[in-house]
N, C-alpha and C positions, 0 to 999 in steps of 0.2 A: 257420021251416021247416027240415026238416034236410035235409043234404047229400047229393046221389047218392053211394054208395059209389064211381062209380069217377070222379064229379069232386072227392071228397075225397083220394082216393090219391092223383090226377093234381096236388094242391093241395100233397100232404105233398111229395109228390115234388122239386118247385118251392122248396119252403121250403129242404128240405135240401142243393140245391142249392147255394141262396142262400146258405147260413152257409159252407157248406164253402168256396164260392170267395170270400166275403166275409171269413172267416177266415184263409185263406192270403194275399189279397193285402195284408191288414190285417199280417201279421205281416212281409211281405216290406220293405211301407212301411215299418214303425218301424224295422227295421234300418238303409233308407234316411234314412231322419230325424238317426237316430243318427249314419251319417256327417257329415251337414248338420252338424249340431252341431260334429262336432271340425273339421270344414273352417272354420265360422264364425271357431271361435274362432283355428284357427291364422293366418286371414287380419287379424282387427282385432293378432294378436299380433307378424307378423312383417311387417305393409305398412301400420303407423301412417303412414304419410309419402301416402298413396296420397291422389287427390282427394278430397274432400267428395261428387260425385257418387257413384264407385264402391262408394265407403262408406255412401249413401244406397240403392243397389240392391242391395246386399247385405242390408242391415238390410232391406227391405222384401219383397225376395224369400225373407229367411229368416221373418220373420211372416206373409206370406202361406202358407208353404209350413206352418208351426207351429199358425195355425190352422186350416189347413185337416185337420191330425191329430185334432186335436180334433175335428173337427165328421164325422168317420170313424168316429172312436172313438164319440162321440154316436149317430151309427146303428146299428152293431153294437149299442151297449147296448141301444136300442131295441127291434132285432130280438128279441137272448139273454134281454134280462130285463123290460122293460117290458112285451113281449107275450108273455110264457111262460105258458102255458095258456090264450090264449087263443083266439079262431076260426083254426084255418091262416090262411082266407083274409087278416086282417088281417093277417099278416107279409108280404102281398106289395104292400102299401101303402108306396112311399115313404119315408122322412120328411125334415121340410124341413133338417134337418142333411147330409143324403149328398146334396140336390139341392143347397143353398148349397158346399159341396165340391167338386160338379161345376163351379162359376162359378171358384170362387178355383184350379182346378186351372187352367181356360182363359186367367186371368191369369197366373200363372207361365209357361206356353207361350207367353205373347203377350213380355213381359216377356225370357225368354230369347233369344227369336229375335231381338229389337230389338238386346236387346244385342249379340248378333253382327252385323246388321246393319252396328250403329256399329263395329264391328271392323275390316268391309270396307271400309266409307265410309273411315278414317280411311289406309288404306294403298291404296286403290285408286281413289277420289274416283269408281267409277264411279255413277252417276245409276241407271243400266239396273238393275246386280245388284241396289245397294240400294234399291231403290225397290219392286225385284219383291218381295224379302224383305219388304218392312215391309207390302206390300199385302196379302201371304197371310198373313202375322203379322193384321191386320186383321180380314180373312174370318175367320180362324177365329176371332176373338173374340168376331166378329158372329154368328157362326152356333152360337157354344158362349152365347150370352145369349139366343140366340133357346130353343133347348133349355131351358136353365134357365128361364125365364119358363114355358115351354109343362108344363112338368113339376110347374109351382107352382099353377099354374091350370086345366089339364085332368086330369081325374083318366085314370088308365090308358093315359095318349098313350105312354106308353113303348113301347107292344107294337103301335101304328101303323106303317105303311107311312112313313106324312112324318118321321115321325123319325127312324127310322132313314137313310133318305135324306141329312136333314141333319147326324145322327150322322155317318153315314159319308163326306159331305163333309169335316166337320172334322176327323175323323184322316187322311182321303186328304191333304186341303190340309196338312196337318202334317208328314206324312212325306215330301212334296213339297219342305214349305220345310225341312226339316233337309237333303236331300239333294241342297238347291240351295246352302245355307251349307256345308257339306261339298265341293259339288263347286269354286265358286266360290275358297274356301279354300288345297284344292289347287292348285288353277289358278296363283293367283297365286306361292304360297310355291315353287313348282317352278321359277319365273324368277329362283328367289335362288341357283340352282346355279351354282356357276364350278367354276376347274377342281382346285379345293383338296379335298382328300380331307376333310379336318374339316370345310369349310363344307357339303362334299354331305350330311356324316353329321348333320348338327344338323341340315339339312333334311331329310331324311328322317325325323327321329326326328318331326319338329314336323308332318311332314304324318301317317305314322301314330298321332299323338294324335287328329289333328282328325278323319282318316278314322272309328278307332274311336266318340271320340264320335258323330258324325255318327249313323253305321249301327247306335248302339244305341238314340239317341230314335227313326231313323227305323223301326225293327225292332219296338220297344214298340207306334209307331203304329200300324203294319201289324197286329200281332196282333190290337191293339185292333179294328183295322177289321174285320177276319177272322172273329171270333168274335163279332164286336154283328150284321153283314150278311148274314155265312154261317149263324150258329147261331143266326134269332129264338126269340123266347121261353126263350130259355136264361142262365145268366148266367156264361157261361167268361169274356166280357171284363172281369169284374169286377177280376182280380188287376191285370191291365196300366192298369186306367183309375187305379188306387190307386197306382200304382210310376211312372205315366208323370209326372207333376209333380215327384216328386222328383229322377226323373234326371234334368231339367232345372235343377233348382237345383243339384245336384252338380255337374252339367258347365261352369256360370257359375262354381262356385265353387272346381272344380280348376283352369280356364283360372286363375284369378285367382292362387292358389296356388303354380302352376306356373314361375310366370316368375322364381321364385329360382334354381328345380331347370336352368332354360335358362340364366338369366342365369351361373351357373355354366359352362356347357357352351359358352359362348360367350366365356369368357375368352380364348385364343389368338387373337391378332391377326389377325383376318380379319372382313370383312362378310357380316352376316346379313341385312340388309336387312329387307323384307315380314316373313320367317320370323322377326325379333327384335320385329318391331312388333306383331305379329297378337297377343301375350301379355304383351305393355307397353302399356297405353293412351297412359300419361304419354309416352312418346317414339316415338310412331308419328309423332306430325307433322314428327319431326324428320328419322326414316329415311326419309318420303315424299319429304322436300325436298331430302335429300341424300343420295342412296340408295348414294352409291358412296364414302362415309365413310368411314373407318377404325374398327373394330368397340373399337379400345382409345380412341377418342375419345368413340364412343358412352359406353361401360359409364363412361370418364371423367365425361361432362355427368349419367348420372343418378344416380350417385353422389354429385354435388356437388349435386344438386336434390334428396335425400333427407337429405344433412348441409350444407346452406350451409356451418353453421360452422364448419365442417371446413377447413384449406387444404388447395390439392393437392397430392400428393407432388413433383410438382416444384417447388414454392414451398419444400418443407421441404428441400429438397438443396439449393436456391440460400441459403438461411437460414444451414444447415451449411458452407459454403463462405465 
């Protein structure tokens, strides 16, 4: 049977929609990827000494985040060349590659926020912040499987009422818990202030990292939410849904990174406390337990947990003597 002319226009319409924002967020993503890649590798090249865990959550968050390109790229293909000539309407069919995409993105968010979680736990041992974190970290994972399932098995549930509801739970609950890890963050690292003009300025540098992070997963979410609630039947939130998993694995894997560029900035003898630990996993338990250290004793103990072999400088001056 053929198509009313003006519900075949209304079909082309939708199609091209579809490529244009699935094409720009498609290309936003590989750029993001791309940094994945040099952050990976700068991290296994310059923090070989780091735990076995951290280096298992990197390796795991970067293949989650790698196939999930793949299975992106798999849809587009789909779209541009598998259905090229064929009915419109079949290009606004799904396919199970961009729905399995959708799951492995919700791991990566689940995955990220944990791991900030344990960032808090470890310098603030509160119960309340981390607990609330890993709860909505939870929710949203349960409510991004529940979508995947319902999208695998109900054909057209996308342009439902219930899903976007639970849609827009999940980016709500998301942008919720970045800008409860963000606030919590601050909170703490702003008690590392004394009255040292360096220690203020390292704290400050370390809380407008966190800030930034924070406010651009929780901003990604927001659009997401914005454009899936505000704009049904439309597919603007496509770009943000593609870019939002990877600034996730960025942000774990610049914290990660980062803590050379501090541990640097932290040489002059003064305590950083929280603001040194929140970017060190390996010596948060130590800045917890002694928070009022000397900051050349710190940078001393993990340097010598990074080179055992090594003696300390003051062993080789009493040697010379």
């Amino acid at each position: 049977m053929d198509i009313p002319l003006e519900l075949d226009a209304s079909i082309v319409r939708l199609v091209k929609q579809g490529f244009a924002t699935s094409f720009i967020g498609f290309s936003v993503a590989t750029v993001l990827y791309g940094i994945s890649v040099l952050q990976v590798y700068l991290y296994y090249r310059n923090y070989a000494a780091d735990r076995v865990m951290w280096k298992c959550v990197v390796a795991l968050l970067f293949a989650l985040d790698t196939v999930a390109s793949i299975f992106a790229g798999h849809s587009l293909y789909t779209y541009f060349v598998l259905n090229f000539g064929k009915n419109p309407s079949e290009d606004l069919a799904i396919p199970w590659s961009f729905s399995t995409e959708k799951l492995l993105v919700s791991l990566v968010t689940f995955l990220a926020q944990c791991f900030y979680a344990n960032a808090i736990w470890k310098v603030t041992v509160s119960k309340t912040i981390t607990s609330s974190i890993i709860f909505l970290a939870l929710v949203c994972l349960g409510l991004g499987i529940v979508t995947t399932v319902d999208i695998f098995t109900i054909k057209g549930v996308i342009d439902t009422l219930r899903f976007s509801i639970i849609s827009g739970f999940v980016q709500g609950l998301a942008a919720l818990n970045d800008l409860l890890i963000a606030a919590a963050m601050c909170y703490y690292l702003s008690h590392s202030r004394s009255g040292l003009p360096s220690t203020n300025q390292f704290v400050d540098t370390v809380i407008l990292y966190t800030v930034s992070r924070g406010i651009l997963t929780a901003m990604t979410q927001i659009l997401f939410l914005t454009t899936n609630v505000a704009l049904p039947g439309n597919t603007y939130w496509m770009p943000f849904h593609m870019c939002v998993g990877k600034l996730y694995v960025n942000s774990v894997l610049a914290t990660l990174n980062v803590r050379r560029s501090f541990h640097q900035k932290s040489e002059p003898q003064f305590d950083t406390g929280p603001a040194f630990s929140f970017f060190h996993p390996e010596g948060a338990e130590q800045s917890r337990s002694e928070p009022h250290r000397s900051n050349n004793n710190l940078n001393s103990a993990i340097d010598s947990a990074g080179n055992p072999e090594e003696p300390k400088s003051s062993e080789k001056s009493d040697l010379k003597v």
